[in-house]
C-alpha positions in Angstrom: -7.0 40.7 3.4 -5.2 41.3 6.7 -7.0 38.6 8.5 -5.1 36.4 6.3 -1.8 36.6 7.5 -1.1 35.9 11.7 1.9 37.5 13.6 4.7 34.9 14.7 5.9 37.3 17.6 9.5 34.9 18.0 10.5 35.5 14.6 9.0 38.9 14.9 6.4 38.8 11.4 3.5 38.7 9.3 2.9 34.9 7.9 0.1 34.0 5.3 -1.5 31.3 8.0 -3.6 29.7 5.6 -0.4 28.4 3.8 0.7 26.9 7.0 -2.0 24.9 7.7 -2.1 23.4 4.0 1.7 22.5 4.9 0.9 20.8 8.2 -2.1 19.1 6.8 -0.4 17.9 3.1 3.1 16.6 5.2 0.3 15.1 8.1 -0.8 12.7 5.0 2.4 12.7 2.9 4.6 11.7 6.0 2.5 9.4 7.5 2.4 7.1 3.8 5.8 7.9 3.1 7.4 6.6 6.6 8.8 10.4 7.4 8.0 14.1 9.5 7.9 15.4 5.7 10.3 18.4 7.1 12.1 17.9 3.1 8.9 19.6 2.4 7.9 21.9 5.2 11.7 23.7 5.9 11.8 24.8 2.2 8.0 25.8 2.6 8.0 27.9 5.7 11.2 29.4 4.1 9.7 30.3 0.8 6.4 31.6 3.1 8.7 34.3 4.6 10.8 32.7 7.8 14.6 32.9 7.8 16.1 29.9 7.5 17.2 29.0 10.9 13.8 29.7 12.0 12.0 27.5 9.4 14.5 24.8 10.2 13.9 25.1 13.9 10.0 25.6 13.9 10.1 22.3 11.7 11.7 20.5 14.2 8.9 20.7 16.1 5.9 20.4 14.0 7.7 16.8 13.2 8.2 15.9 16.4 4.2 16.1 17.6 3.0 15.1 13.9 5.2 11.8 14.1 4.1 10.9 17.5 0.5 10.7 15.9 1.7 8.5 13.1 3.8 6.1 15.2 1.3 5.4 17.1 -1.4 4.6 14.0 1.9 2.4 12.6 2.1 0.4 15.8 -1.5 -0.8 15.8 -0.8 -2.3 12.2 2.4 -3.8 13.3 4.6 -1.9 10.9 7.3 -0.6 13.5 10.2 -2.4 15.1 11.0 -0.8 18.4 14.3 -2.8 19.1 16.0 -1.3 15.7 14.6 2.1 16.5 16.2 1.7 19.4 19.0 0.7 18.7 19.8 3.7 16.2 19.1 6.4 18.7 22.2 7.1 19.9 23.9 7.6 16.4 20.7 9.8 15.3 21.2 12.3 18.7 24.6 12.9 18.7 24.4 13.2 15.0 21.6 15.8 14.9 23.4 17.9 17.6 26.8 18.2 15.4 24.5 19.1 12.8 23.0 22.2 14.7 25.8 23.4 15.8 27.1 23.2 11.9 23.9 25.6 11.2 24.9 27.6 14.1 28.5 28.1 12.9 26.9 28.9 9.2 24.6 31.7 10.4 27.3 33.6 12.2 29.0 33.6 8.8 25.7 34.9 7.7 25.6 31.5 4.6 22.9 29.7 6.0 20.3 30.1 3.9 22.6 29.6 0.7 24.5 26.2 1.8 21.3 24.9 3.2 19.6 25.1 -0.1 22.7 23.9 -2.1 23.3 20.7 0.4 19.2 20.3 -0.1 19.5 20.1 -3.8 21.7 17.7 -3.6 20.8 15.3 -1.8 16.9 15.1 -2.5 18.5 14.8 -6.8 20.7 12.2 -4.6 17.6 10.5 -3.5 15.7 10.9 -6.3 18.1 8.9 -8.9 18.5 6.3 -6.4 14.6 5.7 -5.6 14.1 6.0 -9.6 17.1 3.2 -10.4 15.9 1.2 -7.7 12.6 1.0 -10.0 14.3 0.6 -13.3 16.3 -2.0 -12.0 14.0 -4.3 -10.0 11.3 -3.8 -13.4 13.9 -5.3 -15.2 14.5 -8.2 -12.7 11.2 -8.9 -12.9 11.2 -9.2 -16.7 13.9 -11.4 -16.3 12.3 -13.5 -13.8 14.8 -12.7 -10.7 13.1 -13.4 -8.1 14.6 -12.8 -4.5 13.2 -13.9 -0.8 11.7 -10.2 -0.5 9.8 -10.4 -4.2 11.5 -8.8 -7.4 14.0 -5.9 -5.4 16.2 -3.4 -7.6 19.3 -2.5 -5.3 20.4 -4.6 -2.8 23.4 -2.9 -1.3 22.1 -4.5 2.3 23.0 -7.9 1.3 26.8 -7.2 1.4 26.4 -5.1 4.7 24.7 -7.8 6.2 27.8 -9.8 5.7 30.0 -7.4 8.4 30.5 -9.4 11.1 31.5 -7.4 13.7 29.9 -8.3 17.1 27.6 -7.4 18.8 25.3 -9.2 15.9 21.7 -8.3 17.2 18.6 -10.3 15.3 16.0 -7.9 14.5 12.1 -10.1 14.5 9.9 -7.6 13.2 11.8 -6.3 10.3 13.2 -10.1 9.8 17.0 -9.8 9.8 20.4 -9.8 11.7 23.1 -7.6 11.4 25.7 -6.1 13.5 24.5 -3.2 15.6 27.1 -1.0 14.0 25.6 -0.9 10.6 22.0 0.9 12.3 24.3 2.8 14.7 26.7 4.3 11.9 23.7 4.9 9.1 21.6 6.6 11.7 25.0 9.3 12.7 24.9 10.2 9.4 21.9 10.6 8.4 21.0 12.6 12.2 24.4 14.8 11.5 22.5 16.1 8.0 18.8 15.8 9.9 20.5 18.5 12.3 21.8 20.3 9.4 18.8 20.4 7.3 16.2 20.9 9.6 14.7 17.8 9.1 13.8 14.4 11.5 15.9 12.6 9.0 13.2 10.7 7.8 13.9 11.3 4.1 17.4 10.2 4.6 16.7 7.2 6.7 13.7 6.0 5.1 15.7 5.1 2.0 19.0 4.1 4.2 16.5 1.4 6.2 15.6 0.2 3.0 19.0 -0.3 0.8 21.6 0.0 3.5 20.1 -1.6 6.5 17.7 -3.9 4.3 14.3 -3.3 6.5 11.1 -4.3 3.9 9.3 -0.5 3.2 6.6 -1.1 5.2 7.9 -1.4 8.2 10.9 0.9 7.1 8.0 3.3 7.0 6.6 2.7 10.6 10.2 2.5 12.2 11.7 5.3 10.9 8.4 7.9 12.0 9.6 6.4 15.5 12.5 7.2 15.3 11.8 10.6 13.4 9.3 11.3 16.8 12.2 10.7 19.0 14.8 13.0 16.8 12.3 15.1 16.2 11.8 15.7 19.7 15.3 15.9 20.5 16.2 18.5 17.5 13.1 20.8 18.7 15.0 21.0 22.4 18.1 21.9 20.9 16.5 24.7 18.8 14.4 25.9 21.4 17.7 26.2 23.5 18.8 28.6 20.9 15.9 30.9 20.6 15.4 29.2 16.7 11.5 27.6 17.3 8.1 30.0 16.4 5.5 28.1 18.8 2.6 29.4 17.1 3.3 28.1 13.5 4.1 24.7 15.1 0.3 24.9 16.5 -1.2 26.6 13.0 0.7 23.6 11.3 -0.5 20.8 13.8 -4.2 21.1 13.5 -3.8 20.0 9.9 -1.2 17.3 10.3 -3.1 15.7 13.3 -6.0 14.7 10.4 -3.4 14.5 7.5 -1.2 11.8 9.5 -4.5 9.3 10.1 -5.2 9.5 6.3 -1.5 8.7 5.5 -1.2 5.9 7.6 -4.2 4.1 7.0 -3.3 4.3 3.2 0.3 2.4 3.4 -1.9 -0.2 4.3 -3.8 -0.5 0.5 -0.2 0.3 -1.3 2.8 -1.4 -2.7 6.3 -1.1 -1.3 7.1 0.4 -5.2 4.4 2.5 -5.6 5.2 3.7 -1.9 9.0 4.6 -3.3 7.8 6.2 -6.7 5.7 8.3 -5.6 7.9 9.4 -3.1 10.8 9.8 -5.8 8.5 12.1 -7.6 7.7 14.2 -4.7 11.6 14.5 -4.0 12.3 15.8 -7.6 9.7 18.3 -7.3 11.0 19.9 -4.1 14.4 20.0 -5.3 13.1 22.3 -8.3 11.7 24.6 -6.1 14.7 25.1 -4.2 16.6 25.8 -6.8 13.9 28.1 -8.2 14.1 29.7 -4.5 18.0 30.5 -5.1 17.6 32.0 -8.3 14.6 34.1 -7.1 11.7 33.0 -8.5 9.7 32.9 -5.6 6.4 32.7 -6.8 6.9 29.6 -8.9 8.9 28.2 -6.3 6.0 28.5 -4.0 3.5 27.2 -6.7 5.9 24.0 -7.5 6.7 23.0 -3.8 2.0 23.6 -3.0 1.2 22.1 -5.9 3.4 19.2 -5.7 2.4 18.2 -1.9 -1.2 18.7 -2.3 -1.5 16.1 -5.8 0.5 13.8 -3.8 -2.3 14.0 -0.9 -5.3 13.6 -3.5 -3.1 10.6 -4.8 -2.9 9.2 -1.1 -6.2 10.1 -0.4 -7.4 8.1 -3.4 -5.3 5.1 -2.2 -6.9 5.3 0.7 -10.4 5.1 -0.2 -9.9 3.0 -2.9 -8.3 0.4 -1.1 -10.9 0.7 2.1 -13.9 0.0 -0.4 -12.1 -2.4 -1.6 -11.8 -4.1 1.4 -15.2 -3.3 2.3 -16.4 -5.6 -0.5 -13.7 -8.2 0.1 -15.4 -8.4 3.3 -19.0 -8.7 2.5 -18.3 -11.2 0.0 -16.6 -13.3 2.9 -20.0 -13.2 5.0 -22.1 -14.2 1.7 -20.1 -17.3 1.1 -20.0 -17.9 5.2 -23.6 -18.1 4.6 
């Protein structure tokens, strides 16, 4: 079964390539519903396929960069992304994503890379994971109670006492329908590029959230905004990688062909969901990449692999359904409009 497997001549070995394009296609659809470059998924993937862990984080880096560009684009033409915050939060996601690089460089001279990576992994996507999860809980029970804000029935709203900083410049943002002083995007978007830099990823599964209950952007347009800014960081953290010799071109390509079709599917599906059922389901796909990382530590590989697959590629069949669903749905929304026109 040789022809299986396709030599990455950078990283200098044999890689099962078949498991590289299910990657690059499952994160094409998962990261374009879920607002993100999906590298939560594809770092720990690549690293459980065989590549050290600076490599994986560095080839990631890359595939995000080119599958985001697709998505942002698909986001625009529904109106989901606003350009002025993404903007605006630049600055704080470069500089943050180059401290975080040269963190991983420091790491693998120590030869702990692979180790503290995993840990500061686990933590934060079980971080995520309870927050995304209360969030639920808390707005379900809101809406049993009838609480009722100007965004709908909301669980946390940590963004409405941010708002309240007043520390100039304030900047009004029109498209995600709020104002704020530009520190508060500046500041969440340092932290979460210093741990994008660290972790491999475009930040996206940090700042997706943080747009949400920090910044208080509505998910939908969180979702758009954020694969902008991931395809800007994205683009950035592949440069700095490639400057240190960390980035295997030909995986980037492998992965690519399948995100290109992945990332249409995703984004046309946001547009048939629910900001909630957007969240959940990306709560659940957090929880089960965490598992497998820990799994990965202990040494069980195989299930690791199995978990982290399995996981992405039921979440694609769930997005895909969306997406169909909510298209022929449409599609007879619309040819009952022309029978009653007539």
């Amino acid at each position: 079964m040789d022809w299986l497997y396709m030599w990455m001549p950078i990283a200098g070995m044999q890689i099962f390539w078949p498991g590289l394009v299910l990657i690059g296609f499952s994160v094409g659809t998962i990261g374009g519903f879920f607002g993100m470059g999906g590298a939560w998924m594809v770092t720990p993937g690549l690293n459980i396929l065989g590549f050290p862990m600076a490599f994986a984080i560095g080839t990631d880096m890359a595939h995000i960069a080119g599958k985001s560009m697709i998505s942002t684009v698909r986001h625009s033409k529904f109106g989901n992304v606003d350009y002025k915050l993404g903007i605006v939060m630049l600055a704080g996601t470069m500089i943050g994503i180059e401290c975080g690089a040269q963190i991983i460089m420091y790491l693998e001279r120590l030869g702990l890379v692979g180790s503290v990576v995993r840990w500061v992994y686990v933590f934060f996507l079980g971080l995520i994971a309870a927050m995304v999860f209360y969030d639920y809980f808390k707005a379900v029970q809101n809406k049993k109670r009838g609480v009722v804000g100007e965004h709908g029935t909301e669980g946390i709203t940590w963004y409405k006492t941010l708002h309240k900083i007043n520390i100039p410049p304030m900047v009004h943002f029109k498209h995600a329908g709020f104002t704020c002083s530009a520190w508060l995007p500046i500041l969440v978007s340092y932290a979460t590029g210093v741990l994008a830099g660290f972790l491999g990823i475009g930040g996206g599964l940090l700042r997706m959230p943080a747009l949400v209950y920090l910044i208080g952007t509505p998910t939908h347009i969180a979702v758009g905004t954020d694969l902008f800014e991931v395809m800007i960081s994205g683009l950035y953290g592949a440069f700095t990688y490639a400057m240190k010799g960390r980035i295997e071109l030909v995986a980037v390509f492998v992965m690519l062909t399948g995100a290109a079709i992945g990332a249409q599917i995703g984004t046309i599906a946001t547009k048939y969901a629910k900001g909630y059922g957007i969240r959940v389901a990306f709560g659940i796909a957090v929880l089960c990449c965490m598992i497998s990382i820990i799994l990965k530590q202990y040494g069980f590989n195989n299930s690791s692999a199995v978990i982290i697959l399995g996981t992405i590629s039921l979440i694609c069949l769930y997005i895909i359904k969306i997406m169909f669903t909510g298209a022929a749905q449409e599609l007879r929304d619309k040819k009952a409009n022309a029978a009653k026109a007539f």
